[in-house]
C-alpha positions as CSV (number, residue, x, y, z in Angstrom):
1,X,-121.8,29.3,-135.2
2,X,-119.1,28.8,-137.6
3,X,-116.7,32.6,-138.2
4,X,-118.2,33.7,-134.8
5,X,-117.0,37.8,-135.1
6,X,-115.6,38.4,-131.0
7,X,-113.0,40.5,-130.4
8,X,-113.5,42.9,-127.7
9,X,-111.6,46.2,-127.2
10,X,-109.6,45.3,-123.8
11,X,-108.6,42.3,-126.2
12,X,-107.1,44.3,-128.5
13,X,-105.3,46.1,-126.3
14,X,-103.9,43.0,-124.4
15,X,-102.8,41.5,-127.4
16,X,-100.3,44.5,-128.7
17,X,-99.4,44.5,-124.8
18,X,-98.7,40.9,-124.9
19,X,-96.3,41.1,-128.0
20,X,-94.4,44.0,-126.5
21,X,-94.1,42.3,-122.9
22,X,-93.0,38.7,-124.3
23,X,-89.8,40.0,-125.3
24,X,-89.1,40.7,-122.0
25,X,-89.9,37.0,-120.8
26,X,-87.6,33.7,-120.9
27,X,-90.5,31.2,-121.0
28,X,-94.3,31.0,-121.5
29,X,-96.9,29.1,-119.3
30,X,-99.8,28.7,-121.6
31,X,-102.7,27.1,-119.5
32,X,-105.2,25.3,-121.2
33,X,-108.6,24.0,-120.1
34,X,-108.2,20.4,-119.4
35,X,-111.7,19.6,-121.1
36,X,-110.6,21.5,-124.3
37,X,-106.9,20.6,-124.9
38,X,-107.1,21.5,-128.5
39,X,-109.7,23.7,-128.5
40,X,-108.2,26.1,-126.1
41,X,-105.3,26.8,-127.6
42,X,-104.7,30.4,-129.0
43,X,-103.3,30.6,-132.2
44,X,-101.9,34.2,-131.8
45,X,-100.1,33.0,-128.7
46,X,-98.5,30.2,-130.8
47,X,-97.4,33.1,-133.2
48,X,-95.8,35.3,-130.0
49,X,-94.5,32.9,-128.6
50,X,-91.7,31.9,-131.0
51,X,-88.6,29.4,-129.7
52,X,-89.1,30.5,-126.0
53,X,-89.4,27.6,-123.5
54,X,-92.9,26.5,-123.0
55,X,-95.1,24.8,-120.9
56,X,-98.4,23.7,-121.3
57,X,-100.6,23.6,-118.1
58,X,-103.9,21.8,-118.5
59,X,-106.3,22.8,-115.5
60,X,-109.2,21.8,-114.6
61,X,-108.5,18.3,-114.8
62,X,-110.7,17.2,-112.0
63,X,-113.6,18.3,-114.5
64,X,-112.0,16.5,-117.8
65,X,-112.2,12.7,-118.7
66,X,-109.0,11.9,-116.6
67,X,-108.3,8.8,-119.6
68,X,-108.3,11.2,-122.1
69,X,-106.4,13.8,-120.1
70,X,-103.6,11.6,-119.9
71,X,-103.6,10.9,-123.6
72,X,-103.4,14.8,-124.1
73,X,-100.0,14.9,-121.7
74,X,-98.8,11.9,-123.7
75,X,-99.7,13.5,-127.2
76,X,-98.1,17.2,-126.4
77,X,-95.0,15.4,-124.7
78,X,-94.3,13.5,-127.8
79,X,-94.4,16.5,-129.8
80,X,-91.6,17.8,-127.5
81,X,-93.9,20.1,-125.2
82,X,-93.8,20.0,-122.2
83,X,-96.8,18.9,-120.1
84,X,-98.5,18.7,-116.5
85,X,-102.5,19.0,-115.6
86,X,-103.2,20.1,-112.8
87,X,-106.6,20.7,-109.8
88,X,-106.0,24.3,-109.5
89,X,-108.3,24.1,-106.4
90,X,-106.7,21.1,-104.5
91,X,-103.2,20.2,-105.4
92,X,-99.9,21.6,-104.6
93,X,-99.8,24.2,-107.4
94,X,-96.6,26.1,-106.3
95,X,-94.7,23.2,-105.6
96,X,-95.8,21.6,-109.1
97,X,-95.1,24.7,-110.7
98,X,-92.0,25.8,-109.6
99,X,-90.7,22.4,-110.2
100,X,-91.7,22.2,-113.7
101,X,-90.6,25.8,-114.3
102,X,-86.6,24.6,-112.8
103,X,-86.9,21.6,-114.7
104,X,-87.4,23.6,-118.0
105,X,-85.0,26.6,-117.7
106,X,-82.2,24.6,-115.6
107,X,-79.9,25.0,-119.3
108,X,-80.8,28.6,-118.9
109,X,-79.3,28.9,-115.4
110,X,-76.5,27.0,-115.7
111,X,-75.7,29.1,-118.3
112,X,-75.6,32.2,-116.5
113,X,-73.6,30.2,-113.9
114,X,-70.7,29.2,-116.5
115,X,-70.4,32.5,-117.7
116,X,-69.9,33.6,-114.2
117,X,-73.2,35.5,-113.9
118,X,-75.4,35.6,-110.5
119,X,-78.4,34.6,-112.3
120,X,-81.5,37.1,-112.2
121,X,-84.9,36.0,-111.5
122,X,-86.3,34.4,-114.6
123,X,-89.5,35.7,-116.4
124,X,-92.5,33.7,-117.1
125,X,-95.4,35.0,-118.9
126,X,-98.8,33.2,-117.9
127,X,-101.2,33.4,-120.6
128,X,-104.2,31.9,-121.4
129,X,-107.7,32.3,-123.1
130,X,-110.2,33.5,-120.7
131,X,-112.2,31.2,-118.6
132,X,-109.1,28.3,-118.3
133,X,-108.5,29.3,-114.4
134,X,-105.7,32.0,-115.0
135,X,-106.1,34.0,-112.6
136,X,-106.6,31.0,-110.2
137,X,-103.5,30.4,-110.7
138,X,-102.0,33.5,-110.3
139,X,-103.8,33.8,-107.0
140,X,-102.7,31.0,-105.4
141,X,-98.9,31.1,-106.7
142,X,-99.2,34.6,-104.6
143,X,-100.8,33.3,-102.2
144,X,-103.6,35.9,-102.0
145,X,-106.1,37.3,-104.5
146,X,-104.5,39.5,-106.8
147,X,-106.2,38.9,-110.2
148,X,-109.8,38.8,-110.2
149,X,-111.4,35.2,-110.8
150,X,-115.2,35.1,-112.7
151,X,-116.8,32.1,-114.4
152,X,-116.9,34.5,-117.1
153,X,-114.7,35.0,-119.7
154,X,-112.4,38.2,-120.4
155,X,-112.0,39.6,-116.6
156,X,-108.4,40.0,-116.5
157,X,-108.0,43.2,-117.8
158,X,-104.3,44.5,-117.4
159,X,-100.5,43.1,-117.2
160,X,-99.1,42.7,-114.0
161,X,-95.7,41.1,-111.8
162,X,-96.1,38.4,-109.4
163,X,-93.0,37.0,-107.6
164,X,-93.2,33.2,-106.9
165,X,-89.6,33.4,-105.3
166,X,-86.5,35.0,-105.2
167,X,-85.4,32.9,-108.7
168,X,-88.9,33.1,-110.5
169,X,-91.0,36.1,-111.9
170,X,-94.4,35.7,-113.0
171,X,-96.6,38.0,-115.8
172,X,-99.8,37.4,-115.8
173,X,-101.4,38.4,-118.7
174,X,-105.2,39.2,-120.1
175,X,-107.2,36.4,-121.5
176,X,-107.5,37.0,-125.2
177,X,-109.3,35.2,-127.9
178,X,-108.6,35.2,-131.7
179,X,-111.0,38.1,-133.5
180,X,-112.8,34.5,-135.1
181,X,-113.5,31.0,-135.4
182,X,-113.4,29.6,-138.9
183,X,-113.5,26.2,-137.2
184,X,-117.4,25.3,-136.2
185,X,-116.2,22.5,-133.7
186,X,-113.7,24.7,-131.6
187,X,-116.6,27.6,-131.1
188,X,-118.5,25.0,-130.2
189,X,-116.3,23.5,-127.7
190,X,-115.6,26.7,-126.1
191,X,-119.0,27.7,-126.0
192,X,-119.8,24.7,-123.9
193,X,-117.3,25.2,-121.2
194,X,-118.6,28.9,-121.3
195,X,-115.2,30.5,-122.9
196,X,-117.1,32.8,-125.0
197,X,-119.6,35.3,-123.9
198,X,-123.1,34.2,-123.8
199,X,-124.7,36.8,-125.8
200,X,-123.4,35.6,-128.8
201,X,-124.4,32.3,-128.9
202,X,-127.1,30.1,-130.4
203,X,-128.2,28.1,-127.4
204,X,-130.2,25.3,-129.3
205,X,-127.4,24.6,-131.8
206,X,-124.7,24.2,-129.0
207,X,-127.6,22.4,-126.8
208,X,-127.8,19.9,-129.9
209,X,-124.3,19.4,-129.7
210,X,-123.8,19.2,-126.7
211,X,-126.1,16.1,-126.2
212,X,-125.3,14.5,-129.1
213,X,-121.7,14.5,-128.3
214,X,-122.6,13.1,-124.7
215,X,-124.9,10.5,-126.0
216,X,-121.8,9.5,-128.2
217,X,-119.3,9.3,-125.8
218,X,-120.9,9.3,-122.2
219,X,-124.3,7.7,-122.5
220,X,-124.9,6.9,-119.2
221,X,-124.8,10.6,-117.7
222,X,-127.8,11.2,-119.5
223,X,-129.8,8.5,-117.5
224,X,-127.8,8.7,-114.4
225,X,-128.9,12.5,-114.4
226,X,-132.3,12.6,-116.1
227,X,-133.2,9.2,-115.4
228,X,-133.7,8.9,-119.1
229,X,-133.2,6.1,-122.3
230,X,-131.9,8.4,-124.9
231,X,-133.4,7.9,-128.6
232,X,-132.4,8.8,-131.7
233,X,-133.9,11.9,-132.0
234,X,-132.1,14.3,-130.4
235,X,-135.2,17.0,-129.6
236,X,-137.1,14.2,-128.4
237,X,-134.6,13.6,-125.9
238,X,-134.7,17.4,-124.9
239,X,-138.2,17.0,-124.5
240,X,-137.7,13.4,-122.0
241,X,-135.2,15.9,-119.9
242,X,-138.1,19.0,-119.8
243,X,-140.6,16.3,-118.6
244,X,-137.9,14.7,-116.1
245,X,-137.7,18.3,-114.7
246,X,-141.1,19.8,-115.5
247,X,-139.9,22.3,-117.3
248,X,-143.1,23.7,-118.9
249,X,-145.0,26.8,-120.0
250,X,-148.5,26.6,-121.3
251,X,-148.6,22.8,-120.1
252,X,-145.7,22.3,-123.1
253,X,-142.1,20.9,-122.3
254,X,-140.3,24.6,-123.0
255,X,-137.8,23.4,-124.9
256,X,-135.4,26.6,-124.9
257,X,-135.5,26.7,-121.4
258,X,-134.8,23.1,-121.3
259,X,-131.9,23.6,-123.2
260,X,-130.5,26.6,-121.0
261,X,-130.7,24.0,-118.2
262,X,-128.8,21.1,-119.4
263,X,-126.1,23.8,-120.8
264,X,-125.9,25.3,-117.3
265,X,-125.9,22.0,-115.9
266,X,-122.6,20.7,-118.1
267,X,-120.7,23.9,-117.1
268,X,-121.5,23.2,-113.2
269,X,-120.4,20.0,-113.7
270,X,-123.4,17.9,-112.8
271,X,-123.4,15.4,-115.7
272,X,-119.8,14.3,-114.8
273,X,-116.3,14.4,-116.4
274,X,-116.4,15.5,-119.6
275,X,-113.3,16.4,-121.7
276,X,-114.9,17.5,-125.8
277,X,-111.6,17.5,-127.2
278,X,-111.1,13.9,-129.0
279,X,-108.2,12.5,-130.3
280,X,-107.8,11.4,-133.6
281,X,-106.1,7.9,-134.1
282,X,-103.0,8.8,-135.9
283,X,-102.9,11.2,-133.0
284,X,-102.7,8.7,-130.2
């Protein structure tokens, strides 16, 4: 798992796109899966996006541990970022956004009104890594479906405008991902929350993960779920699950297929909130 190789043409493309456009924009929305605070962050974005105003935008956050969420808006905001999760399905996400985007880039205004300016429509580029709800975004800010959504990552394919109002101009961008992973914990992470395509991934290590990290840090969802004690013994739990569900071929728990199951399950949310990203101590 560790120096996972993905780096996709379109990706490519978008990210040469991305560097030319930015220079164009007055402040960045980076949106950032709620579960994986840390782990969704792209390091080339941090590179483009230089001293420009920036706002981080954790979605998802009806899926993430909702303690731990608020530690994350506490940590960034006392690293002098600015902050706000959001439901991308169920709150107010224009009002929230447009409010958070005044807030930010009210010195910017002001100064076009002191130097006697009528101040243009400021430019916000919208980025993200794929899978964080982007486009979800982008579609409700407009108010119809403009970008095409896909629990899939890398569907976004091309740069477009989106006007929020007559004082705020969106760019939504392409989800991109850096060409590796040199840390074995963040491909793991986003490999659970189904950021990286499938067909590279080795489904029993990130099942083993998976549960050990849950048995760790949310023990009960494994018996509220499976109806199961966990043990020690992490295979033998896998195999308690494949019996709990009768998941068999040749009168055997199948424990591959088992596996497949309780990843599909965490994605579709049916072991409960979950956010993988920990904080360390001196963090907190």
């Amino acid at each position: 798992m560790s120096s996972i190789q993905w780096f996709p043409g379109h990706m490519t493309r978008a990210k040469r796109e991305m560097e030319s456009s930015i220079k164009l924009c007055d402040m960045i929305i980076e949106i950032r899966d709620a579960r994986i605070p840390k782990s969704s962050s792209n390091p080339i974005l941090k590179k483009l996006i230089n001293n420009k105003p920036h706002l981080i935008i954790l979605s998802k956050k009806d899926k993430a541990d909702k303690n731990i969420t608020k530690k994350w808006e506490e940590y960034f905001k006392r690293n002098g970022i600015d902050c706000i999760s959001l439901d991308l399905i169920n709150d107010n996400v224009i009002k929230e956004v447009k409010n958070k985007i005044f807030e930010i880039m009210r010195p910017w205004f002001e100064r076009q009104k002191r130097r006697g300016i009528n101040p243009r429509s400021v430019r916000v580029m919208v980025s993200g890594i794929p899978n964080v709800g982007k486009s979800t975004l982008i579609n409700k800010i407009a108010k119809k479906k403009i970008a095409k959504t896909a629990d899939k990552p890398g569907v976004t394919r091309s740069l477009q405008w989106i006007k929020l109002d007559k004082d705020i101009d969106l760019l939504d961008t392409p989800g991109i991902l850096w060409p590796k992973f040199d840390d074995e914990l963040i491909g793991l992470n986003l490999a659970v929350v189904g950021s990286i395509n499938d067909d590279i991934l080795d489904f029993e290590k990130l099942g083993i993960y998976a549960l050990d990290f849950i048995i760790k840090n949310y023990p009960e969802y494994i018996n509220k779920r499976y109806g199961i004690d966990a043990v020690d013994d992490l295979y033998e739990n896998f195999k308690k699950i494949g019996e709990a569900r009768k998941i068999y071929t040749k009168n055997e728990v199948d424990i591959n297929k088992t596996i497949i199951m309780f990843i599909n399950e965490i994605r579709d949310d049916k072991l409960g909130e979950i956010t993988w990203d920990v904080l360390n101590e001196k963090d907190e």
